[in-house]
C-alpha positions in Angstrom: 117.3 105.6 95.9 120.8 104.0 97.3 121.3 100.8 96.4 124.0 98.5 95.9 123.6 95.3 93.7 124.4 92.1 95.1 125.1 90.8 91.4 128.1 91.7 88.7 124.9 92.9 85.9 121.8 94.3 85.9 119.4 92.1 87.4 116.9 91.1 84.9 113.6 90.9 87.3 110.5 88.7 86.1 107.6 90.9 88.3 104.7 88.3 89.4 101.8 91.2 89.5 99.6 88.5 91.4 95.7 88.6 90.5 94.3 90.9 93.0 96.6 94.1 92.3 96.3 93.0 88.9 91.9 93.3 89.0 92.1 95.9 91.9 94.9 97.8 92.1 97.2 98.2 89.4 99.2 100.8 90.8 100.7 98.6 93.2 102.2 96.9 89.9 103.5 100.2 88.3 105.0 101.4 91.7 107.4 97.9 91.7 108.3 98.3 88.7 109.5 101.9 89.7 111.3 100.9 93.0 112.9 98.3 90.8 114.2 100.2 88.1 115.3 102.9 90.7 117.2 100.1 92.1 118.9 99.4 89.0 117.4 96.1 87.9 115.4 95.4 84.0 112.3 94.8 84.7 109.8 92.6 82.5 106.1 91.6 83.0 105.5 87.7 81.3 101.7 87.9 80.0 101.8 84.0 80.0 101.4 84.5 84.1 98.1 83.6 85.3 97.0 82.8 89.3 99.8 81.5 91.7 97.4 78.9 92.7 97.1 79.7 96.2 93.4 80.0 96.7 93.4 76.1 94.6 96.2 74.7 96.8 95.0 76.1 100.4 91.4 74.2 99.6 93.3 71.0 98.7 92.8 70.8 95.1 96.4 70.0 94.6 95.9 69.0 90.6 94.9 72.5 89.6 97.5 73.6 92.1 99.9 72.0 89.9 98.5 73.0 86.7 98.8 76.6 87.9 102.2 76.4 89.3 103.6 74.7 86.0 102.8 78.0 84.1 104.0 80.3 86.6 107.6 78.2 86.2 107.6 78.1 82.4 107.0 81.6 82.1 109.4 83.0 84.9 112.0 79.9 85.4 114.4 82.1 82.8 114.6 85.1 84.9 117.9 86.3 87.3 115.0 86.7 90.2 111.1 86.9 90.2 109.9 89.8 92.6 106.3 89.7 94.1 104.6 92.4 95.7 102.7 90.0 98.2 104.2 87.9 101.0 100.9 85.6 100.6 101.4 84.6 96.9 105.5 85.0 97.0 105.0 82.8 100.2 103.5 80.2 98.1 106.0 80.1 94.6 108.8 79.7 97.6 107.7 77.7 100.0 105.0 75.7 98.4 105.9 75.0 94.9 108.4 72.2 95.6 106.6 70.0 97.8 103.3 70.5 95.4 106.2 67.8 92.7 106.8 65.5 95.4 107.1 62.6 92.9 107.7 64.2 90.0 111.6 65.3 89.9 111.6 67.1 86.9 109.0 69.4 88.0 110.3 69.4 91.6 113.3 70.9 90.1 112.7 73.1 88.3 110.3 74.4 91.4 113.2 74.3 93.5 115.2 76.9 91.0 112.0 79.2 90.6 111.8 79.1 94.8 115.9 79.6 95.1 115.2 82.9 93.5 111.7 84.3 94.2 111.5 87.0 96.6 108.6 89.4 97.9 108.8 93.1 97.0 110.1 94.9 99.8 112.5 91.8 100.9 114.4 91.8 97.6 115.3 95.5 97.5 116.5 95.1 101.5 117.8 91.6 101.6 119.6 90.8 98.4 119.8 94.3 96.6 121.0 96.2 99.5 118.6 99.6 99.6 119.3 101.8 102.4 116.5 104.5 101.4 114.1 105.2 98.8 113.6 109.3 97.6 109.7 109.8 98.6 108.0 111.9 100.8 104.7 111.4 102.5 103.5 113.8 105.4 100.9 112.1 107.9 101.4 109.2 110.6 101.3 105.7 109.4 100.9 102.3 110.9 102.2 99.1 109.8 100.0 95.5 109.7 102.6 92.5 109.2 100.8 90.2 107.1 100.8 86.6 108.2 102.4 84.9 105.1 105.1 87.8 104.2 106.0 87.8 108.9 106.0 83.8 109.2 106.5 82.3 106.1 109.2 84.6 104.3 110.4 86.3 107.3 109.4 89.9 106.7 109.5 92.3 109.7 112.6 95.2 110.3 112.8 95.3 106.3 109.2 97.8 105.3 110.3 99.6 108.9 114.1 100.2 107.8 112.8 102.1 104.2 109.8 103.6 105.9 112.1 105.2 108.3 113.8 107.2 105.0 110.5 108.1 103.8 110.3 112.1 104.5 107.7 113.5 106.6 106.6 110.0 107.4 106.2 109.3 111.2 105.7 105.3 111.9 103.0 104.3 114.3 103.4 101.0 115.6 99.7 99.3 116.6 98.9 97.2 118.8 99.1 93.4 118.0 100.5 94.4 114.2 101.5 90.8 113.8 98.2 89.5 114.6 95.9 87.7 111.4 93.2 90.9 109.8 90.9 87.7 109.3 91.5 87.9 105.9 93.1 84.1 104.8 92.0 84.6 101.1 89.4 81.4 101.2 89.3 81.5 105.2 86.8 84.8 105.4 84.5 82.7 102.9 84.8 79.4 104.7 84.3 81.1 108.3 82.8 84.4 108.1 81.9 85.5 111.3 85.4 84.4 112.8 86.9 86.3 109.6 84.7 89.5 110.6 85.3 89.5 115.0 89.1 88.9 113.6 88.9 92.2 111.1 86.7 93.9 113.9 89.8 93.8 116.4 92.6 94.6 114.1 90.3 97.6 113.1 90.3 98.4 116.6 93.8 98.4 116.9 93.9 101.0 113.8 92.1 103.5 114.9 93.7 103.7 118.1 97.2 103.9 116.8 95.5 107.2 115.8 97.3 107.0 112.7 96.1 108.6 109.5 96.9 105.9 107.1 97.9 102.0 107.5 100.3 100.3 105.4 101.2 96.3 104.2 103.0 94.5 102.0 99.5 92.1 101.0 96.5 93.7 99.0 94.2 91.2 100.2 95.0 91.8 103.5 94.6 95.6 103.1 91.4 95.2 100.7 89.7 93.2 104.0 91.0 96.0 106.2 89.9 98.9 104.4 86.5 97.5 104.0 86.1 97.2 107.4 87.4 100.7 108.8 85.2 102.6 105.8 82.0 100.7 107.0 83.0 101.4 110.2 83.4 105.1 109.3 86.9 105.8 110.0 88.4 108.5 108.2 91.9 106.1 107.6 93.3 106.3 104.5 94.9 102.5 103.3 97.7 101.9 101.1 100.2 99.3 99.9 103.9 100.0 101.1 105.2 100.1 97.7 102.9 102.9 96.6 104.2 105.3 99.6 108.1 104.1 98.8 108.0 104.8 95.5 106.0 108.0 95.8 103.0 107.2 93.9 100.3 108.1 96.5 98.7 111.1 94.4 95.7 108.4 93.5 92.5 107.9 95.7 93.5 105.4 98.6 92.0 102.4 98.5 88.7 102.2 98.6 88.0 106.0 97.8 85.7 107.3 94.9 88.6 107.9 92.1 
């Protein structure tokens, strides 16, 4: 991997694992912590982190919200960046964290310095560490899903195209209406199933006839919704987080397979 570091040291990198690739799919983890090492960066894992509080703060119970988010700060505040493998729950340290302390200026501060420097995965290798190309190779067609938090809240859309592109034997599908919601929303398929499902039902659609053999995101709860659907559906599509195929870890089951 090329990469040029956008700071005089080695980056020391807090990773937030998040729960679901923590509980689900661990590999996710392990392959971060390879693209960032590759990059050139130290990379530690706080055990102290619990739950971002997202599923808490997007049902309105803004005290546990805040109980949540004060241990995430205390145990990453001391970092040079912390780097999360999901636009949903980077989305929500970075955009959400400071106005959760409206009222409360120490807090809001010390959200506002965890924010300044909290990036999703894919994002911080592109944006602030400069990576040009990863060394991995992966022969089939993919497509990409840009999931709704890492597109509209944290801007995420050239960057997984721009290292894909360097991925060899990899041939990039576009779908049709890739920015589109899967229906997942974390507490929106339980609030409003049946939207959730005609919503995963469409994107699934739009899969199949990319006529790709494997789709790709930066969100596991996005891709966990998406994967259920095309295997009840009985597509043959293998799903996979991005940072598994860039860092070349893709000799596990897909998700969802029999291990």
């Amino acid at each position: 991997m090329s990469a040029t570091l956008s700071c005089p040291h080695k980056p020391r990198v807090g990773l937030f694992v998040t729960c679901l690739v923590d509980v689900f799919r661990p590999t996710v983890g392990f392959a971060a912590v390879k693209l960032l090492e590759d990059a050139g960066c130290t990379v530690e894992v706080p055990a102290a982190q619990t739950c971002c509080g997202q599923p808490a703060y997007n049902s309105g119970d803004r005290a546990d919200a805040r109980d949540l988010a004060r241990q995430v700060i205390a145990a990453f505040e001391d970092f040079d960046y912390v780097v999360v493998p999901s636009g949903s729950c980077g989305g929500t340290i970075k955009r959400h964290y400071p106005h959760l302390f409206d009222g409360d200026p120490a807090w809001q501060t010390r959200a506002e310095r965890l924010s300044a420097k909290t990036f999703e995965l894919v994002s911080f290798l592109t944006d602030v560490l400069g990576v040009e190309r990863v060394i991995a190779r992966y022969p089939d067609t993919v497509t990409y899903h840009d999931s709704c938090s890492g597109l509209r809240e944290l801007g995420i859309k050239s960057q997984p195209r721009r290292l894909l592109a360097t991925v060899a034997d990899l041939d990039l599908r576009e779908m049709a209406e890739s920015e589109v919601c899967c229906g997942f929303g974390g507490t929106f398929c339980v609030k409003y199933p049946e939207l959730s499902n005609r919503m995963v039902s469409e994107k699934a659609a739009h899969i199949q006839t990319s006529e790709a053999g494997t789709l790709l995101a930066g969100d596991l709860g996005c891709l966990l919704n998406m994967a259920g659907k095309l295997q009840r559906e009985g597509a043959a599509i293998k799903v996979r987080h991005i940072a598994e195929v860039l860092a070349g870890m893709t000799d596990i089951p897909a998700i969802g397979e029999p291990d």
